[in-house]
C-alpha positions in Angstrom: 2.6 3.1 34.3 2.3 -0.9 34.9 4.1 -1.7 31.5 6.7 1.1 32.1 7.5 -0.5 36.1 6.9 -4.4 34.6 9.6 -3.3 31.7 12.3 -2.2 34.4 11.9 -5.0 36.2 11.9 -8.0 34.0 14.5 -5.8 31.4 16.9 -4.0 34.1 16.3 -5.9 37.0 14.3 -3.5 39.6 11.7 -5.0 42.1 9.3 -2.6 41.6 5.3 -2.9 42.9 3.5 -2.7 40.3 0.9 -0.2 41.2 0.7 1.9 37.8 2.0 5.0 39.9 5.0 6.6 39.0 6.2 7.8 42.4 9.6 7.8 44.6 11.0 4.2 43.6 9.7 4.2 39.7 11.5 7.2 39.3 14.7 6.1 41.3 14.6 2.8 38.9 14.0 4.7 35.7 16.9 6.9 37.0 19.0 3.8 37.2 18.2 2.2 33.6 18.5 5.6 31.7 22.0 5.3 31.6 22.1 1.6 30.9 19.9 2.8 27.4 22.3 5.8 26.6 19.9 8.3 27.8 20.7 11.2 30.7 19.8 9.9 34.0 16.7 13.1 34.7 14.2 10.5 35.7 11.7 11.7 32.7 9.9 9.0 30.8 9.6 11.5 27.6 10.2 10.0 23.7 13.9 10.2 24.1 13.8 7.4 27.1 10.9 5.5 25.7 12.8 5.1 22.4 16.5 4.3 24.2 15.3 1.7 26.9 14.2 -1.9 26.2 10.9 -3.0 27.1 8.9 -6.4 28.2 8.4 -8.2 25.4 5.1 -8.8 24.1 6.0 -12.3 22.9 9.0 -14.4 24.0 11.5 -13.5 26.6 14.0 -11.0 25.2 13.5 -7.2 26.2 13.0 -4.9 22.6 13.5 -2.0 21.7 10.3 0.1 20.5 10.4 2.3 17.1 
């Protein structure tokens, strides 16, 4: 859950702790990025939301997409 909270803040902006727990405010900030990716905003990180959103970079300083 550290990658998931570090990805939506450095891609979309949240100030999450990152605490690798996907409580109250991950939820709330995942809520808030699903629509930015296209996704429905339910709050579930399932393949349909991992696919859609970007995500921390391995490498450089763009957000990706994952396959």
């Amino acid at each position: 859950m550290g990658t998931l909270q570090e990805t939506l803040n450095m891609c979309y902006g949240e100030k999450l702790v990152v605490d690798r727990d996907f409580g109250p405010a991950t939820r709330a900030a995942l809520i808030r990025a699903q629509p930015k990716a296209g996704t429905p905003a339910d709050g579930e990180y399932g393949p349909n939301t991992r696919k859609a959103i970007k995500h921390k970079p391995v490498s450089g300083s763009t957000c990706v997409r994952v396959p």
